[in-house]
N, C-alpha and C positions, 0 to 999 in steps of 0.2 A: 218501854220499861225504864228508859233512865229517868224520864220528866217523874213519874211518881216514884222511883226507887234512888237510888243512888243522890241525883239532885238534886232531891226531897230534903231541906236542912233539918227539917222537924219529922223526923222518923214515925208511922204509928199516921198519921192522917190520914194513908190510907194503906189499905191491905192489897198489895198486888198480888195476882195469885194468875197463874196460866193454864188452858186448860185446851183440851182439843178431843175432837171425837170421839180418837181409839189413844189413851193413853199412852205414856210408851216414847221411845225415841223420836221423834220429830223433824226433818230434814226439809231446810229450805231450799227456797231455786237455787241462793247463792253458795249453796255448799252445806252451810252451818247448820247443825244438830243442837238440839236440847233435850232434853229430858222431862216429859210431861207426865206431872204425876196424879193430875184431873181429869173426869171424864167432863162429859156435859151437865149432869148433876152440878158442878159449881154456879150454872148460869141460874138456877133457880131461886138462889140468894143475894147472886151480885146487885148492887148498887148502880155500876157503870160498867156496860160490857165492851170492851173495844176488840174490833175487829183489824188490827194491823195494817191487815194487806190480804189479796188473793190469789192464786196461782195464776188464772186464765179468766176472761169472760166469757169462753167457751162452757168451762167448766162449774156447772148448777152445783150449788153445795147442798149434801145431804140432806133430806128432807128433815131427820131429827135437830140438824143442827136449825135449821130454818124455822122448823117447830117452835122449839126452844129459845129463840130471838125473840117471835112472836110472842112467847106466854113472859118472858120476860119485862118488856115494853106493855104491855097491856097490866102488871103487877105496879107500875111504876120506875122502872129501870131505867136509863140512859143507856140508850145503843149508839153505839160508834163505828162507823167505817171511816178508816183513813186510805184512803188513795185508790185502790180498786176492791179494795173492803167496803166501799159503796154498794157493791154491785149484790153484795151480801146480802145487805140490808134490801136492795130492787127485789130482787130473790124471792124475799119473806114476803114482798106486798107491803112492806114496812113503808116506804117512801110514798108509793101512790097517793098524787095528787098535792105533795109538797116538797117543797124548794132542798135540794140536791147538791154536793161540787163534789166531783172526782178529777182525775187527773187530765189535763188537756189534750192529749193524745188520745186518750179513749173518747173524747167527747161525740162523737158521730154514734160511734158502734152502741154508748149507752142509749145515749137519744135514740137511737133506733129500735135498740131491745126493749126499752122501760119511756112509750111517750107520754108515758102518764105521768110521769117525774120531772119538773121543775128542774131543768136540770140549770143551776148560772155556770155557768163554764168560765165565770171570772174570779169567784171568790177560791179566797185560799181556801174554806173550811164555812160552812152551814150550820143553824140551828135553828128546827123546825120539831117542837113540843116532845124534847126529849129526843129526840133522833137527830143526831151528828152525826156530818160528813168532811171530807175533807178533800183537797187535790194531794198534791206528791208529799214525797219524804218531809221537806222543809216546812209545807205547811200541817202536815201530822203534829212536827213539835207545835206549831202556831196553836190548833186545835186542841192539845192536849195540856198547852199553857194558859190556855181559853177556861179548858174544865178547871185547872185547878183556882182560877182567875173564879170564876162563877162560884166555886164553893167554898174559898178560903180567903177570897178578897186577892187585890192588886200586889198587895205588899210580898205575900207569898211566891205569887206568880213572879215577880220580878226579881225575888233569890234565886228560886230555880232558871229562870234564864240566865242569872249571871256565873251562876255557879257552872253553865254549859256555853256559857260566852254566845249568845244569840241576845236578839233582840226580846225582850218584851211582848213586844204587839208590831207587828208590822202593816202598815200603809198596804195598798193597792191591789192589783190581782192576779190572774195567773198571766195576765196579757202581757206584764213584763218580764215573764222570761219566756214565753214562746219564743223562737228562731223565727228573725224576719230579715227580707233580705235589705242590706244599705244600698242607700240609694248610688249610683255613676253619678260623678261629679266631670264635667267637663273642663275644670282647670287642670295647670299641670301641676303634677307633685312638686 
């Protein structure tokens, strides 16, 4: 919400709007509540539908909400999963048979749920005909300065990173921040 809200220097580019299954107070893993006042009826006009995050990969989302990605994406839409909001999109049958990035920790358990998913386990974020994905937090912003990059040009995109002090566009992939172990050195300190 901040890359298209707050960031945003040019107000009006785009309409962000929130929306969730059963309207209504909203409570995440990490505590935090909002106040949603869309049902799934907003999917049926959106433009670009991003899928934040997801509670569990255990946990199949809603068949209406799954529906509803689908008729989406088949209208023309941009469907977005960032980071286990991948698995959303797995879900719908959305990804089947193209190229994929979720978060590297989950990489096994997708590949294992969804082998028909292309999955790179190295890019920060994916773009496979309308349907974006993404790995963690950092590359969410990466992804979502991607879309505005794709629809408003470079120039744009590189306000909102500044105005949020990140980069731009960043180099590489998820492989440099996996945890690896340093090598033993045989001299002395």
């Amino acid at each position: 919400s901040m890359v298209f809200g707050k960031a945003l220097p040019e107000p009006g580019r785009f309409k962000m709007q929130i929306c969730a299954l059963m309207p209504g107070k909203v409570r995440s893993d990490s505590g935090i509540s909002i106040e949603v006042e869309h049902g799934l009826a907003l999917l049926e006009t959106a433009d670009i539908i991003i899928i934040p995050f997801w509670h569990h990969p255990d946990e199949k989302p809603a068949a209406e909400l799954l529906a509803a990605l689908v008729r989406a994406w088949q209208r023309g839409a941009e469907v977005v999963g960032l980071c286990l909001g991948t698995y959303v999109l797995a879900y719908a049958g959305l990804l089947a048979g193209r190229r994929a990035a979720t978060h590297w920790e989950f990489e096994r358990d997708f590949s294992r749920r969804f082998p028909d998913v292309q999955l790179d386990s190295n890019a920060l974020y994916t773009r496979d005909d309308r349907l974006i994905t993404s790995a963690g937090t950092a590359a969410g912003i990466d992804c979502c300065l991607d879309i505005i990059r794709c629809h408003c040009g470079s120039a744009l995109a590189n306000r909102v990173a500044r105005r949020m002090v990140v980069p731009p566009y960043r180099e590489g992939g998820q492989a440099q921040f996996i945890e690896r172990p340093v090598p033993q050195t045989t001299r002395d300190t």
